[in-house]
C-alpha positions in Angstrom: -0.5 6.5 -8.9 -3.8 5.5 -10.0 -5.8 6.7 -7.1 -7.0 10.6 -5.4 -5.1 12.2 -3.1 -6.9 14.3 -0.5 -5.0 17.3 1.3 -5.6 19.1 4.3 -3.5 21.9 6.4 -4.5 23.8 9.5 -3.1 27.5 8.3 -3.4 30.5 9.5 -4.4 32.4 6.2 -5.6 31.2 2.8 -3.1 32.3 0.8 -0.2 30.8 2.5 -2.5 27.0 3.0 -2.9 27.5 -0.6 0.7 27.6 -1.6 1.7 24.9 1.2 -0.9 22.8 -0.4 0.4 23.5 -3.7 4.0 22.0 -3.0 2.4 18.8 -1.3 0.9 18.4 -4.6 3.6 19.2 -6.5 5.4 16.6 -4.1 3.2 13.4 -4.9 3.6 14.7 -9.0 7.5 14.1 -8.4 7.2 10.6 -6.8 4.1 9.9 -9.8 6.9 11.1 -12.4 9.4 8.5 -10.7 7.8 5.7 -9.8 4.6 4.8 -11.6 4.3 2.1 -13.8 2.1 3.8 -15.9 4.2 6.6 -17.4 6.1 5.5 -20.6 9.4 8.1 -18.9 9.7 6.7 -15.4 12.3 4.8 -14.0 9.4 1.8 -13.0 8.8 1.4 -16.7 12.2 1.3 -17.8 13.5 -1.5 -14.9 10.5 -3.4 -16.4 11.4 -2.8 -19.9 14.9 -4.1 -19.5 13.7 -7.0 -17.2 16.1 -9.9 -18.2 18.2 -8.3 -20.5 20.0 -5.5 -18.5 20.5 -3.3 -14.8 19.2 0.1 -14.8 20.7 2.8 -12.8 18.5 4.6 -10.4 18.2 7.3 -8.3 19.4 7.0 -4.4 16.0 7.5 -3.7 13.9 4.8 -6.3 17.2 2.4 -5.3 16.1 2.7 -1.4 12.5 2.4 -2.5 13.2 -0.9 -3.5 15.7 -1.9 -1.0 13.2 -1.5 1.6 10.8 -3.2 -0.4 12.6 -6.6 -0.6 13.5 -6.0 3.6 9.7 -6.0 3.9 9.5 -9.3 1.6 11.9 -11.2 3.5 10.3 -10.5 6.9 7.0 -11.5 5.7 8.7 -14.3 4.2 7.0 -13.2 0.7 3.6 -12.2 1.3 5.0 -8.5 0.4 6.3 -8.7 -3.1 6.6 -5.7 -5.6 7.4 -8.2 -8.4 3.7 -9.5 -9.0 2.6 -7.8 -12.0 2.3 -10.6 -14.0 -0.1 -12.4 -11.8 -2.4 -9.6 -11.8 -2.5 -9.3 -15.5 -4.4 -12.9 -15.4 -7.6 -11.7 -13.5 -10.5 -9.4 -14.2 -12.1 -7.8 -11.8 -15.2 -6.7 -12.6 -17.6 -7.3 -9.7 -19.1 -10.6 -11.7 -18.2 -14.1 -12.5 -14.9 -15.3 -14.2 -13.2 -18.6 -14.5 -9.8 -19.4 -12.8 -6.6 -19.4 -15.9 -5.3 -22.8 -15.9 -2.7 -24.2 -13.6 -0.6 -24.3 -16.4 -0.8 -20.4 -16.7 -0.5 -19.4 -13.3 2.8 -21.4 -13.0 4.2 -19.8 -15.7 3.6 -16.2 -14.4 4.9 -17.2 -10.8 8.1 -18.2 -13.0 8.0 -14.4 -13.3 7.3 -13.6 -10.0 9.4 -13.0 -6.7 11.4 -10.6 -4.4 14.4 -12.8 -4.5 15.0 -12.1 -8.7 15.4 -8.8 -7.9 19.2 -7.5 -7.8 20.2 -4.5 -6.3 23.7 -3.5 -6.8 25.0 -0.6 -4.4 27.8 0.0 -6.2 26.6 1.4 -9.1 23.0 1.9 -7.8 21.6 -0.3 -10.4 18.1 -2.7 -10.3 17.9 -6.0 -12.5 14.9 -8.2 -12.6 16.4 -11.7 -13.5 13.8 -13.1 -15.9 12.4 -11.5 -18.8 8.6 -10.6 -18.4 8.9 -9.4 -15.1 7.1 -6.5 -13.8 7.6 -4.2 -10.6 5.0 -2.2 -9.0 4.8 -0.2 -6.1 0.9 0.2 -5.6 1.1 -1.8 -2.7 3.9 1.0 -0.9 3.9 4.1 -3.5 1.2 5.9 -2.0 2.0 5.5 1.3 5.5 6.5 0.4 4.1 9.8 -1.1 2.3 10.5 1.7 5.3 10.1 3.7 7.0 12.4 1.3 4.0 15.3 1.5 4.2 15.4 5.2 7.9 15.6 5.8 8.2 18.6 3.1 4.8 20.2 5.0 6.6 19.7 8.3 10.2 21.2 7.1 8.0 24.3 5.9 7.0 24.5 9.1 3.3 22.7 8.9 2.2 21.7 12.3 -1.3 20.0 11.5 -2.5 18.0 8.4 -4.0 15.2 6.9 -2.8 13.1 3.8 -5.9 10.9 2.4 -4.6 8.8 -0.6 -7.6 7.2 -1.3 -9.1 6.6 2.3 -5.2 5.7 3.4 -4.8 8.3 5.7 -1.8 9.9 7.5 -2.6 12.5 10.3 -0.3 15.0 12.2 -1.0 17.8 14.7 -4.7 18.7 15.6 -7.6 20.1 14.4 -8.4 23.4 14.0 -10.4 23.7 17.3 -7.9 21.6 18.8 -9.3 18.1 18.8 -7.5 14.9 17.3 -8.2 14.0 14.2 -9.9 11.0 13.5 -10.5 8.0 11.2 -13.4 5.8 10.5 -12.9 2.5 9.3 -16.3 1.4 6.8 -17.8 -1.8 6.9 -16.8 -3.7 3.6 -20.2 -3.9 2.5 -21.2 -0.4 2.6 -18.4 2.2 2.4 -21.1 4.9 3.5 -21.5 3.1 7.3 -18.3 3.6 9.6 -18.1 0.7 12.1 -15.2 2.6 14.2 -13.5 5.7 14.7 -10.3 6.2 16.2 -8.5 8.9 17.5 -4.8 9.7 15.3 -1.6 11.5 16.3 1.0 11.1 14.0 0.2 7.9 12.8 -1.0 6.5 9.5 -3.8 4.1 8.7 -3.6 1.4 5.4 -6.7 -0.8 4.5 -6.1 -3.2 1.8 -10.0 -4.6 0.9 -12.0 -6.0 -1.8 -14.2 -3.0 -1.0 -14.7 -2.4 -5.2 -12.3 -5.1 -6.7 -13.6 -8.9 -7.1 -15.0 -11.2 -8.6 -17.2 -14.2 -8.0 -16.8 -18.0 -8.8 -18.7 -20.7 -7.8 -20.4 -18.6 -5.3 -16.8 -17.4 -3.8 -15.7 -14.2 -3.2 -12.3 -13.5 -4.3 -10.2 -10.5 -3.8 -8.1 -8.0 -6.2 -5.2 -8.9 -4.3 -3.2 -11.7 -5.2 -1.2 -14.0 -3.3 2.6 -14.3 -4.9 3.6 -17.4 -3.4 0.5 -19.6 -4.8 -0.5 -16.7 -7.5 -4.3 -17.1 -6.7 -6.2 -14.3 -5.8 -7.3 -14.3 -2.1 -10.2 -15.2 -0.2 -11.6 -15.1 3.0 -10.6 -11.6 4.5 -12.8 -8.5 3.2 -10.8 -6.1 4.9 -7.6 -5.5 7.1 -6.5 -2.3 8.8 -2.7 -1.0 9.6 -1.8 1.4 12.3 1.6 2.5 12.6 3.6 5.7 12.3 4.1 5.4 8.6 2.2 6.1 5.9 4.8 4.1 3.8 4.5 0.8 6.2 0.9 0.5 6.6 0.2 0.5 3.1 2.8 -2.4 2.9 1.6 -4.3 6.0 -1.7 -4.0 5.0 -1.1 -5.7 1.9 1.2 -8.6 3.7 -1.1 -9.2 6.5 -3.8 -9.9 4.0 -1.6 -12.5 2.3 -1.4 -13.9 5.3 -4.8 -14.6 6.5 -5.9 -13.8 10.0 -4.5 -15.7 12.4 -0.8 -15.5 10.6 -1.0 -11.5 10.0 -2.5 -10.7 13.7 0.5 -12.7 15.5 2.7 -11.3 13.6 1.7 -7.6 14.1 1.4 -8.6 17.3 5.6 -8.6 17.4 5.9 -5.5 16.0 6.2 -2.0 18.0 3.5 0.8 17.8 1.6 -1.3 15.4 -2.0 -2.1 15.2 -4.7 -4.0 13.1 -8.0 -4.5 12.6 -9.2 -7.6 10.0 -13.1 -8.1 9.0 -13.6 -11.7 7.5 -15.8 -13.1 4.8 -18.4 -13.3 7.9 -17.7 -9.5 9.0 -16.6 -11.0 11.7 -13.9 -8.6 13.1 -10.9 -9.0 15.4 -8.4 -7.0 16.7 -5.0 -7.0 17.9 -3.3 -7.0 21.1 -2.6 -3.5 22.2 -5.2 -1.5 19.6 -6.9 0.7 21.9 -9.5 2.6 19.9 -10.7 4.7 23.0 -7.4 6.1 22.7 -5.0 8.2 20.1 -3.3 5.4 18.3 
């Protein structure tokens, strides 16, 4: 899924934390198998091969992937969108400068782009992307769905306390060993080393989306790997944004949206929704918070 997975159990014995280990593992190699765009076999690669040509059947679960996909693209009204691989094909980021494609370009990706020319037919469980040259992804929702995945087969094999880190997106159940709450520290977006807050998790999930490593520079301006795919330019302004909520699967989403959406947009609208919290840093590490994010207390 392009990115580490870190796993941790509180077990009573070694042998049986090693094999409990060993099928959360083997779960996130399933969802890799079905889902990434990368593998030549997966159903991903073959929706994007047949984009305007032909529907491909899916499984129940890649079909309900998707479906709650596009419901998270029409209630951010876009700024979620699994459709946006062409856009990101026009950018390097390489940590140094690069000129902006011509308009010309970028309107002929967005032509490409958008949740809307994405069919989903229930009848037959079949996905069609409408216009030839258009790529799905799920690196803004796969790993957070994985890590949804590891902990409900760790919990029906009778797991009471772990921790899924996909790449500093983390999802936390149970307690420690010595029976404190496990916690989370979110890094300043300068220097990944220097935590600027901890907070307490139980049974909640945490999602940055950053330009913590992915950038580039022009004319002195910052831009983010993270693209918008309503105006297909790559976003500036926001270093880093933070998601809690109780699933792994929706903060990685959210986290992705709210940055679309710039801070005052993506804090009122977490704002409306239940047991959900964030945390932005802007270009002047500035850093705000939202309504009911208490940090003194398990989120």
């Amino acid at each position: 899924m392009g990115c580490g997975f870190e796993l941790k159990i509180v077990c009573e014995s070694n042998p049986k934390a090693n094999h409990l280990l060993d099928i959360g593992i083997k779960e996130i190699q399933r969802i890799e198998n079905l889902i990434s765009e990368f593998n030549d076999h997966t159903l991903t690669t073959k929706i994007n091969k047949n984009a305007g040509i032909h529907p491909v059947q899916v499984t129940q679960e890649v079909f309900d992937l998707i479906e709650r996909s596009l419901i998270l693209s029409k209630l951010t009204q876009g700024a979620f969108d699994i459709s946006t691989g062409s856009l990101k094909n026009l950018y390097q980021f390489k940590n140094k400068a690069f000129g902006f494609p011509k308009r010309e370009i970028v309107r002929k990706a967005l032509s490409k782009v958008g949740w809307k020319k994405i069919k989903l037919n229930p009848d037959d469980l079949s996905v069609f992307l409408t216009q030839k040259g258009m790529h799905i992804s799920f690196a803004a929702i796969g790993k957070g769905y994985a890590a949804d995945r590891v902990k409900k087969v760790w919990l029906e094999n009778g797991v009471s306390s772990g921790v899924i880190n996909a790449s500093g997106d983390l999802t936390a159940f149970g307690n420690r060993k010595d029976g404190s709450k496990w916690k989370v520290g979110i890094a300043h977006p300068d220097n990944k080393a220097e935590m600027l807050f901890f907070a307490p998790l139980k049974n909640t999930s945490v999602a940055t989306s950053g330009d913590y490593e992915q950038f580039f520079i022009h004319n002195g301006i910052r831009y983010s790997h993270n693209i918008n795919p309503i105006s297909g330019l790559p976003l500036k302004g926001i270093k880093s944004v933070s998601i809690f909520s109780p699933s792994a699967e929706l903060s990685d989403a959210l986290a992705t949206a709210v940055y679309v959406m710039g801070t005052d947009t993506g804090m009122h609208f977490i704002d409306q929704l239940p047991n959900t919290h964030a945390i932005f840093i802007d270009e002047k590490n500035e850093v705000s918070f939202s309504k009911k994010l208490d940090l003194a207390n398990e989120l």
